[in-house]
C-alpha positions in Angstrom: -8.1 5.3 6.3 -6.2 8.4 6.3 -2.4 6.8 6.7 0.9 8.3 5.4 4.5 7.6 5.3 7.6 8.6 4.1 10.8 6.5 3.5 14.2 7.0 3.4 16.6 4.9 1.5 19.2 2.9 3.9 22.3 2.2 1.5 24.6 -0.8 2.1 26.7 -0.6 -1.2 27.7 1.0 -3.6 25.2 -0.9 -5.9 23.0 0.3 -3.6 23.8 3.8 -4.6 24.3 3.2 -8.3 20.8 1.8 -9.0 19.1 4.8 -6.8 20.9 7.1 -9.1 20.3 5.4 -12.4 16.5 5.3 -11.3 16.6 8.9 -9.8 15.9 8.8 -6.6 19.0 11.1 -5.6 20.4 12.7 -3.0 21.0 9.9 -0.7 19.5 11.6 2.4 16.6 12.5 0.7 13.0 11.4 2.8 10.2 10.5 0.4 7.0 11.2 0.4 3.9 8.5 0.0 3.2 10.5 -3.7 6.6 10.7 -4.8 7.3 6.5 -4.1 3.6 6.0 -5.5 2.9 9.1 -7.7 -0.6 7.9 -9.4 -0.2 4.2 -9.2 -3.1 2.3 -7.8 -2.4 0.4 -4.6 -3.2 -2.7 -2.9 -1.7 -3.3 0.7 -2.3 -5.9 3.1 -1.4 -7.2 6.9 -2.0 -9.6 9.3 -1.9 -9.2 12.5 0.8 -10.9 14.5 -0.1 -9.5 18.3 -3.1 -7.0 19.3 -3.4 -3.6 17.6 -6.2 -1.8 17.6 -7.0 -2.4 13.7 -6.2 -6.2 13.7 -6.2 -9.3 16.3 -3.4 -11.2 16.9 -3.1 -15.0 15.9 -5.3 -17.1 18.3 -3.8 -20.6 18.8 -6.5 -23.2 19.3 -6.8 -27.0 18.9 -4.9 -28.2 16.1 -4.2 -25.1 14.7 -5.0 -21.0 14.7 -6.8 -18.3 13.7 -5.7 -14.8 11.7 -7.0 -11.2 11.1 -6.0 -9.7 8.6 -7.0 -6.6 6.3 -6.3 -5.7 2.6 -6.9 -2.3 1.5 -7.0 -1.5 -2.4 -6.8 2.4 -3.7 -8.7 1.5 -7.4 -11.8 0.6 -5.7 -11.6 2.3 -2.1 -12.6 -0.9 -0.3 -11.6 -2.2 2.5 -11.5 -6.1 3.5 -11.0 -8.0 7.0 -10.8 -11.3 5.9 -10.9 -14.3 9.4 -8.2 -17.1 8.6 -8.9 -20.6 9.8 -5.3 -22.6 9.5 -4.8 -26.1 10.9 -1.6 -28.0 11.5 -2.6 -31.0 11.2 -2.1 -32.0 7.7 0.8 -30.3 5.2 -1.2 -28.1 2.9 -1.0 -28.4 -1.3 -0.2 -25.5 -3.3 -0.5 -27.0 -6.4 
């Protein structure tokens, strides 16, 4: 799709700061690039969509239940997948 982004590390602690320095991601203000957090890694990401956008609906409430968009994007293969979510709240579900 074309996306970027860059982080930058918020430290609360100064645990915080010791395990970015023992895993070398110094100086504290430092902004990271996609290919420095990443370098040659494969990637999967995924979202759902909570309100409008204009890559993903937002969840639908309906009878009994709702409906989600969502969309996972995987770097190994270079596909991209919307997958349409049926959930109902009418029974508990079982993960087991």
């Amino acid at each position: 799709m074309g996306g970027d982004f860059q982080c930058q590390f918020h430290i609360q602690s100064d645990d915080d700061l010791k395990a970015l320095d023992a895993a070398g991601y110094g100086p504290r203000d430092r902004v990271f690039t996609i290919r420095e957090l990443l370098g040659t890694s494969h990637v999967m990401f995924a979202a759902t969509g909570v309100t409008d956008s204009e890559v993903l609906k937002g969840v639908r409430f309906g009878h009994g239940g709702a409906l989600t968009h969502s969309i996972v994007l995987r770097s190994r293969s270079g596909t991209i997948r919307f997958i349409e979510t049926s959930h109902t709240f009418d029974r508990m579900p079982d993960y087991s």
